[in-house]
PyMOL Python script that loads the backbone (N, CA, C, O; Angstrom):
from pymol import cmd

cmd.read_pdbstr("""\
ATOM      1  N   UNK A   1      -9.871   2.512   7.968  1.00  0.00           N
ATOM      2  CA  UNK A   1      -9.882   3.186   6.693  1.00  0.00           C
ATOM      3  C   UNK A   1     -10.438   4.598   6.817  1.00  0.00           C
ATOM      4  O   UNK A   1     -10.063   5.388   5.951  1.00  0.00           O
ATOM      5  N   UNK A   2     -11.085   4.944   7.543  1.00  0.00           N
ATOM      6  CA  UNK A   2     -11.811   6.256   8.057  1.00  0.00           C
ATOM      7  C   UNK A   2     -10.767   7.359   8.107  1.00  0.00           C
ATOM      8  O   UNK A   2     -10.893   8.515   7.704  1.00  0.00           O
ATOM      9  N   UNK A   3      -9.773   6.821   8.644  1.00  0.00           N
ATOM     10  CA  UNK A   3      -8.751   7.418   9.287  1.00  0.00           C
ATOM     11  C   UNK A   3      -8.084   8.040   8.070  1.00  0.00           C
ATOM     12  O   UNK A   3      -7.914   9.250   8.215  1.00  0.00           O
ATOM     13  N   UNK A   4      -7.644   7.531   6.871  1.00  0.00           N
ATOM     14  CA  UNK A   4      -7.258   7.915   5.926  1.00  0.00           C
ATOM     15  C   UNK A   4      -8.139   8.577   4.777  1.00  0.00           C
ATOM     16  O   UNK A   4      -7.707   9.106   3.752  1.00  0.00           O
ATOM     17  N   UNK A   5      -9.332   8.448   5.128  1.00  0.00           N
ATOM     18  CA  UNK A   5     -10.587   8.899   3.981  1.00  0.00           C
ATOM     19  C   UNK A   5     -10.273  10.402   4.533  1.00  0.00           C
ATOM     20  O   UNK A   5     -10.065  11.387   3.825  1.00  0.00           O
ATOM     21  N   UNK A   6     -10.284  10.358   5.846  1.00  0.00           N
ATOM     22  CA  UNK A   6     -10.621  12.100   6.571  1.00  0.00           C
ATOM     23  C   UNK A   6      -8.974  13.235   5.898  1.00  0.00           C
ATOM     24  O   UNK A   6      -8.870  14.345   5.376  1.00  0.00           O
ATOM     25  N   UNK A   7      -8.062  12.221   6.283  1.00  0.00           N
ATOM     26  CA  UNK A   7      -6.832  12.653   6.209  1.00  0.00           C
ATOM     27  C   UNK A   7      -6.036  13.063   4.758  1.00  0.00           C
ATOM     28  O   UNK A   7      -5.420  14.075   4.423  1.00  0.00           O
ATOM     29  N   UNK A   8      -6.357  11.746   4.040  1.00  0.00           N
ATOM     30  CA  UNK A   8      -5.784  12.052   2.478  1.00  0.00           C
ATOM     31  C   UNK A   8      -7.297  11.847   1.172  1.00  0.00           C
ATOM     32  O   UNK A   8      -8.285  11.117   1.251  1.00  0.00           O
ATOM     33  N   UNK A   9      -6.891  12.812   0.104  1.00  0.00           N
ATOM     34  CA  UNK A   9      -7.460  12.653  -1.024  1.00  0.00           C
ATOM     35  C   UNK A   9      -7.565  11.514  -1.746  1.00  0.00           C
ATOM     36  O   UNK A   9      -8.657  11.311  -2.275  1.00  0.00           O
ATOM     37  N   UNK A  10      -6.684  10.703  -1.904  1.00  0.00           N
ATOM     38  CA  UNK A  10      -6.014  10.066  -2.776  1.00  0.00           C
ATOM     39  C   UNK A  10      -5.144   8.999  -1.994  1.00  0.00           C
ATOM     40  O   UNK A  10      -3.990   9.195  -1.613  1.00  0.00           O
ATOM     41  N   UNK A  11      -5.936   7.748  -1.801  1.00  0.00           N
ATOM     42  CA  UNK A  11      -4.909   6.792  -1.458  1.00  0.00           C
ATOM     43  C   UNK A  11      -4.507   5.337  -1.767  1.00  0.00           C
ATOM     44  O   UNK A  11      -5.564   4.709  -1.710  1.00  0.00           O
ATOM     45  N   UNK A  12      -3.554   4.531  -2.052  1.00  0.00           N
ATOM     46  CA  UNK A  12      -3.193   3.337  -2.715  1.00  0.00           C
ATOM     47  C   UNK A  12      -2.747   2.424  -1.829  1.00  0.00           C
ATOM     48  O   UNK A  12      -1.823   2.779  -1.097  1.00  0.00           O
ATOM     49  N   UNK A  13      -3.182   1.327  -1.717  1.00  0.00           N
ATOM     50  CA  UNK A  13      -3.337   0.122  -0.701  1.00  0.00           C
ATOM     51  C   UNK A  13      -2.629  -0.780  -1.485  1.00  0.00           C
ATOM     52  O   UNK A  13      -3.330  -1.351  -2.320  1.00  0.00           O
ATOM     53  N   UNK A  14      -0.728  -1.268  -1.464  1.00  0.00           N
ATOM     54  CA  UNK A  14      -0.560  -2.898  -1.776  1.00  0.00           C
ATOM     55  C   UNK A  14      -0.733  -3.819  -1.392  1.00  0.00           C
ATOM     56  O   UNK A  14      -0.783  -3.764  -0.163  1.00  0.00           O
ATOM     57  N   UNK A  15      -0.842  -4.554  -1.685  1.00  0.00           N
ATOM     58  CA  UNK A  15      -1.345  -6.134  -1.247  1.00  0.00           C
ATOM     59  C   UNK A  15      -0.746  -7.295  -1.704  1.00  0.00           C
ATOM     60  O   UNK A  15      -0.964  -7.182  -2.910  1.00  0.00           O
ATOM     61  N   UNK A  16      -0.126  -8.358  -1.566  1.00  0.00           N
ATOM     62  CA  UNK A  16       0.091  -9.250  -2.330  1.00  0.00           C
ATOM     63  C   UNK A  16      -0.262 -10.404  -2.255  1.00  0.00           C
ATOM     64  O   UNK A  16       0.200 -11.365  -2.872  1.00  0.00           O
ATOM     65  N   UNK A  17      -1.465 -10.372  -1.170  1.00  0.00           N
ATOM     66  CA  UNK A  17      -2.648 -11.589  -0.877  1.00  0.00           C
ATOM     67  C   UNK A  17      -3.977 -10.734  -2.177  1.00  0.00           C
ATOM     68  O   UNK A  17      -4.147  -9.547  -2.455  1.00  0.00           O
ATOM     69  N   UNK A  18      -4.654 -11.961  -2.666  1.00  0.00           N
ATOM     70  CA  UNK A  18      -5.528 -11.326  -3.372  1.00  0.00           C
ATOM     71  C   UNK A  18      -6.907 -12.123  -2.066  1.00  0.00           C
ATOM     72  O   UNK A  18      -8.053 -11.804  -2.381  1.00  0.00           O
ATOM     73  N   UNK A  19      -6.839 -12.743  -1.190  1.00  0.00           N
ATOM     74  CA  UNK A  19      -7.885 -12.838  -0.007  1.00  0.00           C
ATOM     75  C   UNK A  19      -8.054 -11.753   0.884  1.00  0.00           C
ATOM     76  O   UNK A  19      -9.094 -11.218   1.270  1.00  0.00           O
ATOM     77  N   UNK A  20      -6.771 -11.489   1.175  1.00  0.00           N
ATOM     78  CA  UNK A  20      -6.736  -9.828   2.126  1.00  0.00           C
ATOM     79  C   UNK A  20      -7.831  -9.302   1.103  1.00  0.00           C
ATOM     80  O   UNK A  20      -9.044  -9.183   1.275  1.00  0.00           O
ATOM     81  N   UNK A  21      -6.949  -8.986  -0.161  1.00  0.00           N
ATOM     82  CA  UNK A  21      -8.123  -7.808  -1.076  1.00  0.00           C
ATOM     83  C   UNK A  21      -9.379  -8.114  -1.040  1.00  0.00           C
ATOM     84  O   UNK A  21     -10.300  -7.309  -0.901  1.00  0.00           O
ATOM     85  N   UNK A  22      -9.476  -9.394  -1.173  1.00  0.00           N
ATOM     86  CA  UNK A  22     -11.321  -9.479  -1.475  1.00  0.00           C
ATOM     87  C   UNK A  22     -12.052  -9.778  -0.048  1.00  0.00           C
ATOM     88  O   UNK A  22     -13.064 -10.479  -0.050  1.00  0.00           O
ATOM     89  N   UNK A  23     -11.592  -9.303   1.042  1.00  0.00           N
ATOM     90  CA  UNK A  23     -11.836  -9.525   2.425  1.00  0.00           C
ATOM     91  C   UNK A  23     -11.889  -7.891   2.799  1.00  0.00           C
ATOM     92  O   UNK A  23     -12.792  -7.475   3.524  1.00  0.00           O
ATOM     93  N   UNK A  24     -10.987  -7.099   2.323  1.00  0.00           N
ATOM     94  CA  UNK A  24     -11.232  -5.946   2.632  1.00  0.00           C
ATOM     95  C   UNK A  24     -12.426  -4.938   1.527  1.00  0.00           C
ATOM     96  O   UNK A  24     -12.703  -3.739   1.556  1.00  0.00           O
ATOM     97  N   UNK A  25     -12.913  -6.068   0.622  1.00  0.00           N
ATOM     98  CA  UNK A  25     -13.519  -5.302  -0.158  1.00  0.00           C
ATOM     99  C   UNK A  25     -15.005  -5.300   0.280  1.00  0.00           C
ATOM    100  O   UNK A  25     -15.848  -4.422   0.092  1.00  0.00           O
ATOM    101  N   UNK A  26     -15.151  -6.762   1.051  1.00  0.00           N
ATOM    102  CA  UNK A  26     -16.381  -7.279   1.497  1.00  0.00           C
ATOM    103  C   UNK A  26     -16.555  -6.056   2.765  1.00  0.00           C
ATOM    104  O   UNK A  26     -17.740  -5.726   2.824  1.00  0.00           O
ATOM    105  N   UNK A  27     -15.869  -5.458   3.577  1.00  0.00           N
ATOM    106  CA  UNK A  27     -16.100  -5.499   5.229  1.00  0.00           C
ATOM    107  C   UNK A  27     -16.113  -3.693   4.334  1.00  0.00           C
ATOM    108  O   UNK A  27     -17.052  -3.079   4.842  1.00  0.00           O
ATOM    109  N   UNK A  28     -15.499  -2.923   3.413  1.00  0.00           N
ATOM    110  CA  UNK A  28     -15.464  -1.469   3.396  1.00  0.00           C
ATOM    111  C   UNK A  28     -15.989  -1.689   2.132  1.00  0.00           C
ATOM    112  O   UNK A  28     -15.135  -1.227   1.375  1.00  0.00           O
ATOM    113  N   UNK A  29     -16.797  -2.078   1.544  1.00  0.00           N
ATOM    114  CA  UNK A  29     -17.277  -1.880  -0.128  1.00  0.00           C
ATOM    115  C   UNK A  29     -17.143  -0.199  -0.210  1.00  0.00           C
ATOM    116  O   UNK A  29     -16.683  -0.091  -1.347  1.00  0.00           O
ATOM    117  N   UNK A  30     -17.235   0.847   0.183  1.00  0.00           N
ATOM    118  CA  UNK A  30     -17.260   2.117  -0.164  1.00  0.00           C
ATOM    119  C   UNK A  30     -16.300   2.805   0.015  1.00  0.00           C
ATOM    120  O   UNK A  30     -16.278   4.014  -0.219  1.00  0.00           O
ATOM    121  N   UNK A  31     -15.168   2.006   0.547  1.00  0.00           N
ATOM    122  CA  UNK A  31     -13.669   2.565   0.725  1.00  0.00           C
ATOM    123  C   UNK A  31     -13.579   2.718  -1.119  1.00  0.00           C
ATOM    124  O   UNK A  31     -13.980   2.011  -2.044  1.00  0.00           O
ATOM    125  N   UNK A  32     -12.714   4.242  -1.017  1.00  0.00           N
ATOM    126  CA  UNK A  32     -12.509   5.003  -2.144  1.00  0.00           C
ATOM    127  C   UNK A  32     -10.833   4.520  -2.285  1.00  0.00           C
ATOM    128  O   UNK A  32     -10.286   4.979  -3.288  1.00  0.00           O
ATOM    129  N   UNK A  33      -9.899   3.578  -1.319  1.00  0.00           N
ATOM    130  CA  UNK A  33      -8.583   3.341  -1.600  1.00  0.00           C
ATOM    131  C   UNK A  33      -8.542   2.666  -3.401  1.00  0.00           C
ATOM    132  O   UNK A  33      -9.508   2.361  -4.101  1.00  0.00           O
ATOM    133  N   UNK A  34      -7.236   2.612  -3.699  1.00  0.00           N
ATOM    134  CA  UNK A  34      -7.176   2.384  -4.807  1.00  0.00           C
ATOM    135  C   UNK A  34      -6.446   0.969  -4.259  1.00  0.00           C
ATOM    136  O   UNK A  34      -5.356   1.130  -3.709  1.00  0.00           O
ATOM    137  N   UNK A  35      -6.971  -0.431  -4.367  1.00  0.00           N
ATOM    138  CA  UNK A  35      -5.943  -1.482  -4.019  1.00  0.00           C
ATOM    139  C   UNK A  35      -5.420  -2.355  -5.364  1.00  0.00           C
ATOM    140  O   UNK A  35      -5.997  -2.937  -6.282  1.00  0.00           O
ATOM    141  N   UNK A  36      -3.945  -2.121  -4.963  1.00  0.00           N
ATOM    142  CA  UNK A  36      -3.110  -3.126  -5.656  1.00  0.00           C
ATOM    143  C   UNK A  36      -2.478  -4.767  -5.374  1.00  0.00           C
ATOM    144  O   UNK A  36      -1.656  -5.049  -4.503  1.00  0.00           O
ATOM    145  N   UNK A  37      -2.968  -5.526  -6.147  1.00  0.00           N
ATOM    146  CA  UNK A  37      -2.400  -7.044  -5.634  1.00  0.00           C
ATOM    147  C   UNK A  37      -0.897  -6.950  -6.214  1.00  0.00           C
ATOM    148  O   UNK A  37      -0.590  -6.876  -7.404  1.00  0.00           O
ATOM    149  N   UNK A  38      -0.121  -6.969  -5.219  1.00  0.00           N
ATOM    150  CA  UNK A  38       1.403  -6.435  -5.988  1.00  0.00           C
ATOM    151  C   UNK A  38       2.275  -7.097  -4.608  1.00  0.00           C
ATOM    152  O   UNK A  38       1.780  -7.206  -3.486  1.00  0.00           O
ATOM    153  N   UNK A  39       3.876  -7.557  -5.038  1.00  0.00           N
ATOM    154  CA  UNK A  39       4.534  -7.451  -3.562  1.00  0.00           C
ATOM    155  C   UNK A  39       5.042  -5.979  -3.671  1.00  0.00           C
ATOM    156  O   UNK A  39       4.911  -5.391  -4.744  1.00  0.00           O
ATOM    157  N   UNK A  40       5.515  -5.473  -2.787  1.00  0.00           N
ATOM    158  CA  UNK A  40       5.742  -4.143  -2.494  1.00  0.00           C
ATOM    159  C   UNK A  40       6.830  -3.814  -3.367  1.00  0.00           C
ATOM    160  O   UNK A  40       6.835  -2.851  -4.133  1.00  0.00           O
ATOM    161  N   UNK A  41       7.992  -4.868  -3.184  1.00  0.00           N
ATOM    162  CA  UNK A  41       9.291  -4.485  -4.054  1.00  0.00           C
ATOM    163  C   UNK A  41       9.377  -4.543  -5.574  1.00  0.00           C
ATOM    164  O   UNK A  41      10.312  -4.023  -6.182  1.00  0.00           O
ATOM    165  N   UNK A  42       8.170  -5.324  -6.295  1.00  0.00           N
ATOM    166  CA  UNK A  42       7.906  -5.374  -7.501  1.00  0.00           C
ATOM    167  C   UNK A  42       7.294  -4.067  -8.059  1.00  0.00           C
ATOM    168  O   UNK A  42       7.634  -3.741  -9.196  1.00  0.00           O
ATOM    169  N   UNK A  43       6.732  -3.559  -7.618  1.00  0.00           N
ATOM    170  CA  UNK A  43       5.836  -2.800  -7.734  1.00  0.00           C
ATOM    171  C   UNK A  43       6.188  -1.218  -8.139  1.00  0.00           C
ATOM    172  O   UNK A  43       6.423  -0.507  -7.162  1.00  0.00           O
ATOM    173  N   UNK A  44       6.234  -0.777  -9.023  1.00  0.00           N
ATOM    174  CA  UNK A  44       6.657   0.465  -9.773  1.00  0.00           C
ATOM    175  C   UNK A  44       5.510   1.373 -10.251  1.00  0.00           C
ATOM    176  O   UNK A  44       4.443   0.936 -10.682  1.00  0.00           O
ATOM    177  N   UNK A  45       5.819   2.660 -10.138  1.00  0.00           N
ATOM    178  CA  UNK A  45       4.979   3.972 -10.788  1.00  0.00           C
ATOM    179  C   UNK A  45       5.869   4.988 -10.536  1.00  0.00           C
ATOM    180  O   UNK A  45       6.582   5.173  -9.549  1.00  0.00           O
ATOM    181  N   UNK A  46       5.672   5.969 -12.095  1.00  0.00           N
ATOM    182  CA  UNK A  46       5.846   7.699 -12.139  1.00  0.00           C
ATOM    183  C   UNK A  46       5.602   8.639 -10.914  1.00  0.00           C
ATOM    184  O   UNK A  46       6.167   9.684 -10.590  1.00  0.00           O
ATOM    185  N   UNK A  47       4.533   7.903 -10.308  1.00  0.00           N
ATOM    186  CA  UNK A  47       3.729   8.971  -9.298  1.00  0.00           C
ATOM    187  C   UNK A  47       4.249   9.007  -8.047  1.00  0.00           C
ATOM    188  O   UNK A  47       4.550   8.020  -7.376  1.00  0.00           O
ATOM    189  N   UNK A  48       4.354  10.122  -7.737  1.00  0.00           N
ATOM    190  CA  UNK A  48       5.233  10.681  -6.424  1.00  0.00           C
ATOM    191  C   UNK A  48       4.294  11.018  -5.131  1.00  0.00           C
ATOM    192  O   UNK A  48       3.160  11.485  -5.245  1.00  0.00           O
ATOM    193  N   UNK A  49       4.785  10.784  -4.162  1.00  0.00           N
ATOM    194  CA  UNK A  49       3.833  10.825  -2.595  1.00  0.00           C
ATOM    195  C   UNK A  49       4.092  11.409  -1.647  1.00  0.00           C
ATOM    196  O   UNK A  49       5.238  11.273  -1.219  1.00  0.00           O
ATOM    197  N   UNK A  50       3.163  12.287  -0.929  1.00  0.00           N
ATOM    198  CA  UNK A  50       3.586  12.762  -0.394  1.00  0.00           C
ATOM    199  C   UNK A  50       4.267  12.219   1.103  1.00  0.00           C
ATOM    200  O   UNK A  50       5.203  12.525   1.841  1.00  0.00           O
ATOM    201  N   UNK A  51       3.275  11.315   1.045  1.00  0.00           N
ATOM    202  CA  UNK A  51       3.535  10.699   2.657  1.00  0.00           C
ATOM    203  C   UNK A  51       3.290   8.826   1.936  1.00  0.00           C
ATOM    204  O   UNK A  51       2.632   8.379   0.997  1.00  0.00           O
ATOM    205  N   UNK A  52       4.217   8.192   2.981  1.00  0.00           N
ATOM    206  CA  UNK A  52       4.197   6.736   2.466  1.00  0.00           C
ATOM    207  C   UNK A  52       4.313   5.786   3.948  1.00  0.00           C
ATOM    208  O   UNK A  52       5.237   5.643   4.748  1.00  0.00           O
ATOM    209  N   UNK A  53       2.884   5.212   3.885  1.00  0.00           N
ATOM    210  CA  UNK A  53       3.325   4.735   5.509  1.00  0.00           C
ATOM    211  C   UNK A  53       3.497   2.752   4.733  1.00  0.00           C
ATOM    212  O   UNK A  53       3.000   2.135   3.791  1.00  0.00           O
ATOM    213  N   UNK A  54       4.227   2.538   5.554  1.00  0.00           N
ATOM    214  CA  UNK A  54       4.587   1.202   5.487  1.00  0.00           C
ATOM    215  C   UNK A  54       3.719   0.387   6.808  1.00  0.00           C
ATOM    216  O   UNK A  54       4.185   0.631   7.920  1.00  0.00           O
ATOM    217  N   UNK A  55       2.930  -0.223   6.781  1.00  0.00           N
ATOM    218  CA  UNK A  55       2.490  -0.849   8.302  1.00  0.00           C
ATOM    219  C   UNK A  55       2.701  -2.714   7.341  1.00  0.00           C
ATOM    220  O   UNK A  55       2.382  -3.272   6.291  1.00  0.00           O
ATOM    221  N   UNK A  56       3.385  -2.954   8.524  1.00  0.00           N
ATOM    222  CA  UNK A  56       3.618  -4.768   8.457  1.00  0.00           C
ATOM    223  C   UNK A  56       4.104  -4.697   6.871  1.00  0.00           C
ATOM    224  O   UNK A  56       3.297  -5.166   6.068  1.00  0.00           O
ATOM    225  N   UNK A  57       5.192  -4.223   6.403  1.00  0.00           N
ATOM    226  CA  UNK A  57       5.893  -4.308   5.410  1.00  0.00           C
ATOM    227  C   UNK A  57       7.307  -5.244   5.478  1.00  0.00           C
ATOM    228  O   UNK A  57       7.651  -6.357   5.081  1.00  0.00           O
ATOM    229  N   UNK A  58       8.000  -3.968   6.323  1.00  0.00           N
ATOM    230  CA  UNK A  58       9.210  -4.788   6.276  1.00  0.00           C
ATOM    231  C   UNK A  58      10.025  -5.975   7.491  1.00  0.00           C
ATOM    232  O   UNK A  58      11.108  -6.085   8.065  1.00  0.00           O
ATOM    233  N   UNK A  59       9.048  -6.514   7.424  1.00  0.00           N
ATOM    234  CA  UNK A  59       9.244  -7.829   8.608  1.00  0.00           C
ATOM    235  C   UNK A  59       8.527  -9.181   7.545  1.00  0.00           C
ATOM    236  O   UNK A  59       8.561 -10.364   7.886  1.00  0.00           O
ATOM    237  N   UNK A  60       7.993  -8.750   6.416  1.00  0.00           N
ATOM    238  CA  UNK A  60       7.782  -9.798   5.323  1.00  0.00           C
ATOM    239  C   UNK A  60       8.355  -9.491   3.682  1.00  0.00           C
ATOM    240  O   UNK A  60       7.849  -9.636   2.570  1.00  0.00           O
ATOM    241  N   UNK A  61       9.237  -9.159   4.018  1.00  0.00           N
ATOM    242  CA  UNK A  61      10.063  -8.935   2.830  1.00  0.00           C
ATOM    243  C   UNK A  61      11.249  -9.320   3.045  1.00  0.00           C
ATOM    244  O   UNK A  61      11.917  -9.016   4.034  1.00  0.00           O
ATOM    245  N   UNK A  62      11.770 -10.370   1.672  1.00  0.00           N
ATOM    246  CA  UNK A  62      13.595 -10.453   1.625  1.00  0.00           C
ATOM    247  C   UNK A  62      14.326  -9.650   1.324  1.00  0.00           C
ATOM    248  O   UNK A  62      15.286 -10.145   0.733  1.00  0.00           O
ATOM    249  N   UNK A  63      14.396  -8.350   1.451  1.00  0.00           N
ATOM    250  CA  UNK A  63      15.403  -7.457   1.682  1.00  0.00           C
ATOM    251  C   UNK A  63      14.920  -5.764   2.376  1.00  0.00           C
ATOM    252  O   UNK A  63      14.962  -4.579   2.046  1.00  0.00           O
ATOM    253  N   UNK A  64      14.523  -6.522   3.378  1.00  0.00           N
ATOM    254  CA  UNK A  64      14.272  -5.124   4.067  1.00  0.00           C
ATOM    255  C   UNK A  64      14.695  -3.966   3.593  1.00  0.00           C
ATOM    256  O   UNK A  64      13.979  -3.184   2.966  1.00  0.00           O
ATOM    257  N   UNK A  65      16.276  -3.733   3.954  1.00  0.00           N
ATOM    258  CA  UNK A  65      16.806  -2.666   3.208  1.00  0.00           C
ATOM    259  C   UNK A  65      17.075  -1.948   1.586  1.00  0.00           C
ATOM    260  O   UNK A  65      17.471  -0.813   1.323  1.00  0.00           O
ATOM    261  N   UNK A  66      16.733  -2.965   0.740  1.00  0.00           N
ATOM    262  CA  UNK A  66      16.131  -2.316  -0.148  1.00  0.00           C
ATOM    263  C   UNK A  66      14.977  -1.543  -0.075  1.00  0.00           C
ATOM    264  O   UNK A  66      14.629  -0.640  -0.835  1.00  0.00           O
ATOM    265  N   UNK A  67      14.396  -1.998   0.946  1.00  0.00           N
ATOM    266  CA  UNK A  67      12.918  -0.984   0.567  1.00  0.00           C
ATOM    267  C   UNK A  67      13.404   0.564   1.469  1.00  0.00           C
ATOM    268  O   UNK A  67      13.365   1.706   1.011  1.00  0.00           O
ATOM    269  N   UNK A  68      13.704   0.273   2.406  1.00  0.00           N
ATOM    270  CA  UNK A  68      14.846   1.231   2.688  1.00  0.00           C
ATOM    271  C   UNK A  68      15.178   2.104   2.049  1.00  0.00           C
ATOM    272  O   UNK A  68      14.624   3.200   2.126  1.00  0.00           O
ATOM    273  N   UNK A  69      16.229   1.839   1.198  1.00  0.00           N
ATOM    274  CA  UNK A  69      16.995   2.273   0.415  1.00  0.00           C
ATOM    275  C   UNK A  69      16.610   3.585  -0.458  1.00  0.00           C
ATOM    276  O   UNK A  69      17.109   4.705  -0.576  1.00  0.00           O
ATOM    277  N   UNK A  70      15.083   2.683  -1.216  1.00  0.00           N
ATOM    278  CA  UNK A  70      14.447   2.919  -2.485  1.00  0.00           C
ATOM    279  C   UNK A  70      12.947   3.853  -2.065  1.00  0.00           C
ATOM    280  O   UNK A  70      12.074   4.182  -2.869  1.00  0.00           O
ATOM    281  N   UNK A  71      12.964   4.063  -0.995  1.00  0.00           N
ATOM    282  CA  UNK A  71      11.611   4.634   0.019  1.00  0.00           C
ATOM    283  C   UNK A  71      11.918   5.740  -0.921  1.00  0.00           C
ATOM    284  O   UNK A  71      10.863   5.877  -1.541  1.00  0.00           O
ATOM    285  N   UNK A  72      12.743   6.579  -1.359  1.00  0.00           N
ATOM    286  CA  UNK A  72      12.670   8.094  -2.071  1.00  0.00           C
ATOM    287  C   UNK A  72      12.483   7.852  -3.600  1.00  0.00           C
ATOM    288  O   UNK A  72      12.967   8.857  -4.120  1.00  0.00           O
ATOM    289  N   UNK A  73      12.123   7.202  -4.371  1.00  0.00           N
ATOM    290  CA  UNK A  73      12.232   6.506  -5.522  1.00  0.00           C
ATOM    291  C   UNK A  73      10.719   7.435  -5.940  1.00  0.00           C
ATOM    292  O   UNK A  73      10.539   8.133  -6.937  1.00  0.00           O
ATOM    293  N   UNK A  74       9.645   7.119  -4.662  1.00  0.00           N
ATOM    294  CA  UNK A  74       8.510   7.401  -4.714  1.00  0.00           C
ATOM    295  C   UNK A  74       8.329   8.269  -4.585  1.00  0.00           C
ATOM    296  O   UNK A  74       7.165   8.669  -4.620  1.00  0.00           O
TER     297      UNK A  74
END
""", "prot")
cmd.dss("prot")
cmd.show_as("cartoon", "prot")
cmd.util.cbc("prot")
cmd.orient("prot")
């Protein structure tokens, strides 16, 4: 998480385990991420990004290529 505190202002973590979340809340309590319990493809907002990294996304999702697709949406 360091890695992204140094790098970006502003950053949003999905999740769609709510144990991940409360596991990552225990080990970084002062991480400033904003986390969402969401699956990735459900998951909608107005707000536009500059940079969007996907890590261990699309190898657990049923339609890979939608997310694909829809990566500029954001």
């Amino acid at each position: 998480m360091e890695a992204f505190t140094k790098q970006f202002n502003k950053y949003i973590v999905l999740e769609g385990d709510g144990l991940i979340i409360n596991r990552f809340k225990k080990e970084f309590p002062d991480s400033e991420a904003e986390i969402i319990e969401t699956y990735f493809e459900k998951w909608t907002t107005e707000e536009r990004f500059d940079v969007i990294i996907l890590g261990f996304v699309l190898e657990h999702v049923d339609d890979p290529q939608m997310i694909i697709k829809n990566i500029n949406t954001f």
